[in-house]
N, C-alpha and C positions, 0 to 999 in steps of 0.2 A: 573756783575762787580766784578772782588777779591778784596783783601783786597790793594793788593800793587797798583792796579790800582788806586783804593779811594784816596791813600793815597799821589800817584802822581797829583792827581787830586785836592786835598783841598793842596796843597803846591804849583799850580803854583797859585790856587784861591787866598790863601793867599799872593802870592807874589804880585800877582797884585794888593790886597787891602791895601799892604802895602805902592805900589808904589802911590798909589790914596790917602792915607792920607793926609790929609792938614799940620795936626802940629804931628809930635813925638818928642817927642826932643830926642837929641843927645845920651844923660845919658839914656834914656829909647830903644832905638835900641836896645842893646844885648839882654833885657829883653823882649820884643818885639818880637825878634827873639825863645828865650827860650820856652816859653810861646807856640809859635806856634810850635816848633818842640814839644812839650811837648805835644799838644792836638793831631796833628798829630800820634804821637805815638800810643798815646790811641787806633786813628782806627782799629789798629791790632785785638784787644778784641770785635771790634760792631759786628761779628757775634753771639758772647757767650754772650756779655754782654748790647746789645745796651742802653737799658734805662741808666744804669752810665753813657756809654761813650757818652752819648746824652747831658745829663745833667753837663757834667763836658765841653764836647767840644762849650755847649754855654756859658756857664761861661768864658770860653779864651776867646772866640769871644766877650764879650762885654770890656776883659781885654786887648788883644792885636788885633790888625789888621790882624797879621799874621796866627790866631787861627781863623780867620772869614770863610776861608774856610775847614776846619776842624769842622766850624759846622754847615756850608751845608751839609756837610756829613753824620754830625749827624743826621739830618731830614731824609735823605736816608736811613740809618742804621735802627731808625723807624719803615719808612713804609716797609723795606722789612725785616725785623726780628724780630719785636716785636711779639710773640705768645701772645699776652693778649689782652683783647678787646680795638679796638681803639678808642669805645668814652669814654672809662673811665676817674674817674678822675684824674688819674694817666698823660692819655696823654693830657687832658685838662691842665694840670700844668704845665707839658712839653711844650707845645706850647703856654703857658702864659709865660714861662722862656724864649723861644726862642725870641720871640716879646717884651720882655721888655730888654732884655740882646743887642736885637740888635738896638732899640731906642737910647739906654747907650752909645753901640760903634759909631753911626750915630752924637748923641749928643758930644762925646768927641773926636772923632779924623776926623769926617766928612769925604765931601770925595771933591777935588779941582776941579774936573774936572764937573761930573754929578750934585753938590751941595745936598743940603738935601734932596728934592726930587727925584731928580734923585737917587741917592743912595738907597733910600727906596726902587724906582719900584725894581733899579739893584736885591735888597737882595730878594722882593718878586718873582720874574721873578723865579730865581735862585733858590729857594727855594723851587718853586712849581714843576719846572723842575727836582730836584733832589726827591721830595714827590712823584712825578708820575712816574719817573724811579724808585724807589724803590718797589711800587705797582705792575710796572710790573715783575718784579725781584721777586718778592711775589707768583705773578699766576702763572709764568714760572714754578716757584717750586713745586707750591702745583699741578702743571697740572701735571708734570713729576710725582711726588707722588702718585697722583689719576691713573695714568697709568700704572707705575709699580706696586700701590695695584690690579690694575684690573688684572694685566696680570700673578701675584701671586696667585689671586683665581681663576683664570681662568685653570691655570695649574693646582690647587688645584682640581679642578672639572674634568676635564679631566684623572687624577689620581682615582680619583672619580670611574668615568664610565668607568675608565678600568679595577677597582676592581671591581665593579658590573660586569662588564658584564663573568671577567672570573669566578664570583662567579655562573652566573646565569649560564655559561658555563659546570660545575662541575658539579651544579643539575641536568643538560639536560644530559651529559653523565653519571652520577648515575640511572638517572630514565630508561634510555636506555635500561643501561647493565641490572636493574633490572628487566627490564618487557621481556627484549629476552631471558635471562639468569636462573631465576627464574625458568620457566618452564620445560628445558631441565635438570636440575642439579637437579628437585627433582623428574625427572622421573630414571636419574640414580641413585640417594639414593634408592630409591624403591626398585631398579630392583638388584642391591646391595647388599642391607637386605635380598633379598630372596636367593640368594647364602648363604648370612655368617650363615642364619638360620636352611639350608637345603645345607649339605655339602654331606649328603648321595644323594640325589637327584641322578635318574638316568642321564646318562650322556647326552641324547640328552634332556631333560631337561635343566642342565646346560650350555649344548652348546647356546638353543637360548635364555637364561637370558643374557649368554656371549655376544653373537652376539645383545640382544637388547642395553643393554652397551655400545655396540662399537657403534651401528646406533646413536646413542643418543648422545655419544660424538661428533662424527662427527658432527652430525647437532648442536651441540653446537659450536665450531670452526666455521661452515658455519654462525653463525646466530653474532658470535661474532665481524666473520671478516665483516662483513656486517652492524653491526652499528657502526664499527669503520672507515670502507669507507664512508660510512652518513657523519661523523664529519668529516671528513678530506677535504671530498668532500660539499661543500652546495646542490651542483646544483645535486648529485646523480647519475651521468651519470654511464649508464649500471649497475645499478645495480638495482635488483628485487622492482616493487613497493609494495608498504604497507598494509600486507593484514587487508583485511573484513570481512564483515560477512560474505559474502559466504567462508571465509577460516575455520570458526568456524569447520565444519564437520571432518577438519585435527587434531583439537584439541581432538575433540571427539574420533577419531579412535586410538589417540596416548595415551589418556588415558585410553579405555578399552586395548587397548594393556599391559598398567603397571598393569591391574587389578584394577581398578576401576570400582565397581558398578555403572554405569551411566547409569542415566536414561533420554531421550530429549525428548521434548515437543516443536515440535513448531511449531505456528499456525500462521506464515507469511501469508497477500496474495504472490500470485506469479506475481499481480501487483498494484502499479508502485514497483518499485524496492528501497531499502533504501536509499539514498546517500548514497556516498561513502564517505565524511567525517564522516557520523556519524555513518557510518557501521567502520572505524576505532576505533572509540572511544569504539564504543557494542564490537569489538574483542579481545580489549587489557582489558575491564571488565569479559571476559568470561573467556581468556585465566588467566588473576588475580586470578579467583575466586575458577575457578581449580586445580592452583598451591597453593594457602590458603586449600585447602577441601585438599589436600594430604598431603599438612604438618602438620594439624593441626588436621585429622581426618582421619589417614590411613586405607585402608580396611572396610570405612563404606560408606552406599549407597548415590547416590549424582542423585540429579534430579535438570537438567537444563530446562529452561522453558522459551519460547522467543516467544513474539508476537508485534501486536500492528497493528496498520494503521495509517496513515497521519491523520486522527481525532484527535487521540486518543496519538498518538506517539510511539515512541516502548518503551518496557520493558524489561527485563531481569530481571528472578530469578533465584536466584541458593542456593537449600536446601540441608542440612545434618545434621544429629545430630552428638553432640560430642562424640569423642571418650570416651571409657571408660577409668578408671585412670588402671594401671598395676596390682595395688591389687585386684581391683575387677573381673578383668579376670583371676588371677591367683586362686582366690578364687570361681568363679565358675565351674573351672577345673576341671577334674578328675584328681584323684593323678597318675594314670601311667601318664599322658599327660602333670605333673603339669610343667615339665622340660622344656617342648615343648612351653609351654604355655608363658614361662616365659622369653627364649628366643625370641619369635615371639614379645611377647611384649616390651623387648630393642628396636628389628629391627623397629618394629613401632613406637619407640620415634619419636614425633613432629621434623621434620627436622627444627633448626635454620634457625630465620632468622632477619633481621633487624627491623623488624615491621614499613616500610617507605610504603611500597607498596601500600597500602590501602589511605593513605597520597595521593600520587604522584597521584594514580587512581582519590580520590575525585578532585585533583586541575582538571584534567584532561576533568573529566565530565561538572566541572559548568563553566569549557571554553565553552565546548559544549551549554551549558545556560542548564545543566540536574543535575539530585538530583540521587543520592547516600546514603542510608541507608545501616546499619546492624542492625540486630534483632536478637535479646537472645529470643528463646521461649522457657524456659523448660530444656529438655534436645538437642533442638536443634536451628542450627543457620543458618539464612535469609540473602542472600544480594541483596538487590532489586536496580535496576536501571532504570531509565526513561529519553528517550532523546528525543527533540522534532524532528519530523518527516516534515521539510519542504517539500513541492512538488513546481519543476519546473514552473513559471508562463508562 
């Protein structure tokens, strides 16, 4: 109910309690009248201010007849806008003001038609009427409230998980490009270095450093447009599925091709055969470990080592020691060589890198429910992997 409504509402109430008086007299009409446009007024403010306009509209109402519906309204005003607790004793005094203010009016200007009694039910009838409209006019509000706070956080949330997800989205194509990408780009630095380091080199020499270059790009393009089809695409159609372990052999050929001393151990059975989920996860640790031993240990010898059976589960090692620092190969040098030596050792700088990969590989593994270490021994470094080996029931 608005305010103007209320306010048509306690003036025609009023009118009719004025019309139901017994005695006003003549001299007291205007004031009478005054009095009730006066509290009438008031209603304007019982959204902001009910408790005054509560306590002033029954004070008319036991002053003039006119003001008696004006403080029905008051009672409405009340129950549907008071924010403070309604047994306090604030509204306990309030509705001691209402019941004695409206005894006053009852006792002093009565009512001719309904008599004292009758009058009393009229006020309580009326009054309860306008208490329980007001309550509902209370819930209406706080229900609307309760629904636009929900439908606020709910949005909130939904913003939410839509940051999250393009957050988790970022990391899935970061890890992507890192583990397709990784591999090929520090087979070309390699292969690179040995041009910028050897410019004399005879020319069919150069030719197939060139030509590895170029295969290597290429395959980097083929490998980059390929997990950007992934993302684009969920469902993957036509395109190459996700190598295994049996793709491991690829890796291995392409790294003695850069010149890497590699060394392979491996003592599979030839059955059952590994899953293919976990033969994903052993490829992308191989393929890892391989592009870490080039960047981080160029031109020194690397022994991969892969076993395991459904007992036991598989494993994966993969050993090297650290490279030497620059000075100390420059320093074991021979002085005609020392020039050589010294360049070879720029071209061999540790190829930059994010230091995420290892990161990304571990979340990778303990999906798989497998453990992932690295080991400092010495002068050399361990990265061991164990994944469990389910078998078909």
């Amino acid at each position: 109910m608005g305010d103007v409504g209320t306010m048509v509402v306690a003036l025609f109430v009023g009118g009719l309690a004025t019309d139901a008086a017994e005695a006003i007299p003549r001299s007291y009409t205007e004031t009478n009248e005054l009095i009730g446009l006066a509290a009438i007024a008031l209603l304007w403010w019982q959204r902001r201010w009910p408790v005054p306009v509560a306590a002033a509209t029954f004070v008319a109402g036991a002053a003039a007849p006119m003001a008696g519906g004006a403080a029905i309204v008051g009672v409405y005003a009340l129950a549907a806008y008071h924010e403070g607790r309604r047994t306090s004793w604030t509204m306990a005094g309030l509705y001691g003001l209402y019941l004695v203010t409206g005894i006053v009016a009852l006792a002093v200007f009565g009512d001719e038609d309904l008599g004292v009694v009758g009058g009393a039910l009229a006020a309580v009838v009326l009054s309860v009427a306008a208490w329980g409209w007001g309550l509902a006019v209370r819930s209406r509000r706080e229900l609307v409230g309760a629904l636009a706070e929900r439908a606020e956080r709910a949005e909130a949330d939904q913003h939410a998980r839509v940051a999250e997800a393009r957050r988790l989205e970022r990391s899935r194509i970061a890890a992507e490009m890192h583990d397709v990408l990784a591999h090929r780009l520090s087979l070309l630095s390699l292969h690179a270095g040995a041009i910028e380091v050897r410019p004399g080199a005879a020319p069919g020499e150069l030719a197939e450093a060139a030509r590895v270059v170029r295969s290597n790009a290429h395959l980097a393009l083929q490998d980059l447009r390929a997990v950007i089809g992934v993302l684009r695409d969920d469902h993957g159609a036509g395109l190459a599925p996700p190598p295994t372990l049996a793709d491991v052999g690829t890796l291995v050929v392409e790294s003695r091709a850069a010149g890497m001393p590699l060394d392979v151990v491996d003592t599979l059975p030839p059955e059952p055969a590994v899953p293919a989920e976990i033969g994903r996860h052993a490829y992308q640790v191989v393929r890892e470990a391989l592009t870490n031993a080039r960047k981080h240990a160029p031109d020194q010898p690397v022994r991969l080592a892969i076993g395991g059976d459904p007992a036991t589960g598989l494993w994966i090692e993969v050993t090297n020691p650290v490279a030497p620092t620059p000075a100390t190969a420059t320093a074991t040098a021979a002085p005609e060589a020392e020039a050589e030596a010294e360049a070879e050792a720029e071209a061999a700088e540790p190829i930059p890198g994010a230091g995420m990969g290892l990161v990304g590989l571990r979340e990778r593994v303990e999906l798989a429910d497998g453990t992932l270490a690295q080991v400092r021994d010495g002068d050399g470094h361990r990265l061991e992997a164990w994944f469990p080996w389910p078998t078909p029931e």
